[in-house]
N, C-alpha and C positions, 0 to 999 in steps of 0.2 A: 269693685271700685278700688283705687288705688291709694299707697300710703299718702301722697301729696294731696288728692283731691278727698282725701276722708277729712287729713288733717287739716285744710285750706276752710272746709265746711264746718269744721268744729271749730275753728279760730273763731271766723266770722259769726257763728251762734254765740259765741260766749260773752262778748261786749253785751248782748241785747238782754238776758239773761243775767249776768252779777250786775245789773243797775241796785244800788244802792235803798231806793226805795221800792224795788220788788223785793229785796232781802228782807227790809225791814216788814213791810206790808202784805207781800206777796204768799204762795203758796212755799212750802221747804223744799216739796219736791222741784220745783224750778231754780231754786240756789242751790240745791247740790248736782243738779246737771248743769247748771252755769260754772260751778266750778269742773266738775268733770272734764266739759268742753273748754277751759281755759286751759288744764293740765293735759289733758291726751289730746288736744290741737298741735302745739306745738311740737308736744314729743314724736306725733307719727309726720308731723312735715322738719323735720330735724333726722329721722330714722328715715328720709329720702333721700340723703344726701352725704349722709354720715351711718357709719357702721352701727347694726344697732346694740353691739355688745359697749361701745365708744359711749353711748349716751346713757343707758345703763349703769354703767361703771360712775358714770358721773354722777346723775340723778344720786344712786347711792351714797355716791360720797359727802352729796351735799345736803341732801336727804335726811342722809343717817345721824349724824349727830343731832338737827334741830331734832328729830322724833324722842331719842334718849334726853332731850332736855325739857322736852315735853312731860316725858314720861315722869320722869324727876319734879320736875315741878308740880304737877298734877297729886305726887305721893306726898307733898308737901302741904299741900292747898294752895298754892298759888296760882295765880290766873295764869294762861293762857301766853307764851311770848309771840305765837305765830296765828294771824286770823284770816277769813275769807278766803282766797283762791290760793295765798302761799301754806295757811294753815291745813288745807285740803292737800295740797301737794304734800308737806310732809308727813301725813298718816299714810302714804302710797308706802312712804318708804321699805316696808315691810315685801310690801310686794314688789319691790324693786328689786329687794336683794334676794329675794327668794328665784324673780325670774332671773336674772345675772347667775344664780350658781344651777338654775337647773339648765339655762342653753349654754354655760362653761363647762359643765362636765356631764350631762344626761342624752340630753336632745336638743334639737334645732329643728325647725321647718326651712324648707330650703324649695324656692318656686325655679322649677327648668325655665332657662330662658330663649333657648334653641330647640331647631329638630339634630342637635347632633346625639341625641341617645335616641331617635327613633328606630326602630318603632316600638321601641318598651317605652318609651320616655316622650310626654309630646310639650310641647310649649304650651305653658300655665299648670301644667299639674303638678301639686305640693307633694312634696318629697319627707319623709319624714327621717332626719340623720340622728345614728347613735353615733352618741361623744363616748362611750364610757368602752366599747369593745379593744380598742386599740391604746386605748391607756388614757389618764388626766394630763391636758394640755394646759397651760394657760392664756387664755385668748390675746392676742393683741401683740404678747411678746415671742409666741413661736418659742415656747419652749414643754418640753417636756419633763411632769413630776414625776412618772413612774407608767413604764407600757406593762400594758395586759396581754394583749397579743400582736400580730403583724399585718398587713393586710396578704390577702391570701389571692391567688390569680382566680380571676371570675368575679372578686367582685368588684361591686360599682363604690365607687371612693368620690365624697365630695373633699375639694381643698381647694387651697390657693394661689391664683395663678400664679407661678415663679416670675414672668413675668412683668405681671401688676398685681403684687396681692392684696388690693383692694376689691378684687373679681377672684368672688368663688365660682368654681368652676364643677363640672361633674361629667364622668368619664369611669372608665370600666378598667381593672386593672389587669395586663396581662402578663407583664412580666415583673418579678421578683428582686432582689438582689443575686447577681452572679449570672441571671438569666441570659442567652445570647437571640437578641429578637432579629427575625429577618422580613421585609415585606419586599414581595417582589412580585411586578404585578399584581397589587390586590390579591395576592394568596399570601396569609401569613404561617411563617413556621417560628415554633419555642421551641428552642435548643437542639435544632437541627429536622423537629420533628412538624409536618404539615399539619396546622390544624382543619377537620374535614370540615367541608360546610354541605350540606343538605335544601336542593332548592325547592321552596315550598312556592310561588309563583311570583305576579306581580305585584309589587307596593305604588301607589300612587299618592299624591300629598304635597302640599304648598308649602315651597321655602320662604319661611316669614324675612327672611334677608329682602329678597326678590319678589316678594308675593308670584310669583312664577310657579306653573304646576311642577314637579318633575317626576319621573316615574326611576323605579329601582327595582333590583330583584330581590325579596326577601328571602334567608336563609337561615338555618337552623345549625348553629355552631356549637362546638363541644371540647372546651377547656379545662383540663385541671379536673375532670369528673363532672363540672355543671354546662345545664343544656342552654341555649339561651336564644335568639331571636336576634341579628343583624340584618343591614340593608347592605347589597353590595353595588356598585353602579363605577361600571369600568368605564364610563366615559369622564369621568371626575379625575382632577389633579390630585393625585395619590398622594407624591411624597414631596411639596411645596418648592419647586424648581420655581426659580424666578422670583420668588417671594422673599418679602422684606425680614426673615428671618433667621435669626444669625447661624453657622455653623453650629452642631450639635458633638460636643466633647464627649468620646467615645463609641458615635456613630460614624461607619462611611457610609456616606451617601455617590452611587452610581448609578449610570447608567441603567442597570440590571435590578439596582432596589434601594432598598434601606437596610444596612447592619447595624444594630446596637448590641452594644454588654452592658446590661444597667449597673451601677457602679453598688458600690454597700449605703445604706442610706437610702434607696432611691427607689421609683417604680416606674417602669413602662405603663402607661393609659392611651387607649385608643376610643372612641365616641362608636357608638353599636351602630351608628349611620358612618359608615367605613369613607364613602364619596364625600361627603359635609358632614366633614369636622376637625378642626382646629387640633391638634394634641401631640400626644410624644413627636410623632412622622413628622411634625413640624419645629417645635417649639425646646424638645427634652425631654429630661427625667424631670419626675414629681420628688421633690427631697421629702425626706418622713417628716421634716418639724413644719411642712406647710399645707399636712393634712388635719381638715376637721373633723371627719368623720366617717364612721358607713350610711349608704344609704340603705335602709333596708324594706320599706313601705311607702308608697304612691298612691295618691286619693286625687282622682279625679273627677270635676264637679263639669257638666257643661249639658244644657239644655233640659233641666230636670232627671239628667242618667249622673248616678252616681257608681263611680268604679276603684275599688279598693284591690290592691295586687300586694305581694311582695317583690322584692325588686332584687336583695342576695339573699342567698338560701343562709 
């Protein structure tokens, strides 16, 4: 079920629930799920439409102090300044800011919304992102406290669309800073050199764009030292001719292919679904202040099969 239709259903139980004379009369455990469902209604149909680190940040902010005067007053003996459904909201606040600093600088769940990382990647399965490999970011303003390491070619990097970066996006990183990428004809070469691919047979699978079947030929590719799993399908528009996207600074695009030099700051990403997918061949460089994280672990949940992988070595 999804964050709008969980929260639209917790909205709607929480009226029936904090009536006033269930509170007074009624069972406890029914007034603290009447508040419950006034407090996480809202926040998960709010987190549908707005960033959820955005509402977080806020909760906390408003959160936090009444909690600290709570807390204070209570060391005092005095009653109570906040009651019922707003009094319930701010004893979260602990756990606001506890989830605010662990998906700011730990981890994130992150759900693929495309087949363009299949066939490692399918549409709905949760992705699990480390925040903490590539250094403390802080959320929202794109900036960097202090990097750990860089991202490394092979692996899968979530961030944000240059773009629109209200749209995290996730893609496989191939080239570096300094790197020279070339695609030509669906064969890629890094720094002059072909990367091989090894054909393992046919892919078949519905593009959720199209709901339309389409088949591919899967292939076993080997970058940088790691081994990995693409789809390659030469009938697909490679390098975005005719598309509404703008000139790419420091690539030529011809006839013959796609040149880039990724500039300092920046990464080549290309989607493991080579034919459908959106990325560098289109759009550009990923700049480093508008990555979130590494992907490193995939849990996929569908018809009672549960399947756990890692996803970068």
């Amino acid at each position: 079920m999804s964050f709008f239709l969980t929260g639209l259903a917790l909205t709607a139980i929480a009226p029936v629930l904090c009536r006033k004379a269930l509170a007074e009369h009624g069972p406890q455990w029914a007034n603290t799920l009447g508040c419950m469902s006034a407090v996480l209604g809202p926040f998960y149909l709010l987190c549908t439409f707005i960033d959820m680190h955005t509402v977080l940040l806020v909760c906390a902010a408003v959160s936090g102090p009444l909690w600290i005067t709570e807390r204070t007053r209570a060391a005092r003996g005095k009653s109570r300044f906040t009651e019922g459904v707003l009094g319930f909201a701010v004893e979260l606040a602990p756990i606001a800011v506890l989830l605010l600093v662990f998906r700011s600088f730990i981890a994130e769940g992150y759900i693929v919304p495309s087949s363009s990382m299949r066939p490692n990647l399918v549409v709905g399965n949760y992705v699990l992102v480390d925040k903490f490999t590539y250094g403390l970011r802080l959320p929202l303003f794109y900036t960097t406290l202090f990097t750990v390491s860089s991202p490394k070619r092979a692996d899968v990097l979530v961030f944000r669309f240059p773009l629109d970066r209200s749209k995290p996006y996730i893609k496989r990183v191939i080239g570096i800073p300094g790197d020279l990428i070339e695609y030509r004809a669906g064969e890629l070469y890094v720094n002059d050199v072909k990367i091989n691919e090894e054909d393992i047979g046919r892919y078949d699978y519905i593009d959720e764009s199209s709901g339309k079947p389409k088949q591919a030929r899967i292939m076993t590719e080997e970058l940088a030292g790691a081994r990995f799993q693409i789809l390659h399908d030469t009938q697909a528009k490679e390098l975005g001719r005719g598309s509404d996207f703008p000139d790419i600074p420091g690539c030529d695009r011809s006839a013959e292919g796609l040149k880039c030099l990724v500039p300092n700051d920046s990464f080549f990403v290309l989607g493991d679904n080579r034919g459908n997918s959106l990325d560098s061949r289109y759009w550009g460089f990923v700049p480093a202040r508008y990555i979130i994280g590494r992907a490193i672990y995939s849990i996929s949940l569908s018809k009672m099969d549960f399947q756990y992988k890692k996803v970068t070595n």
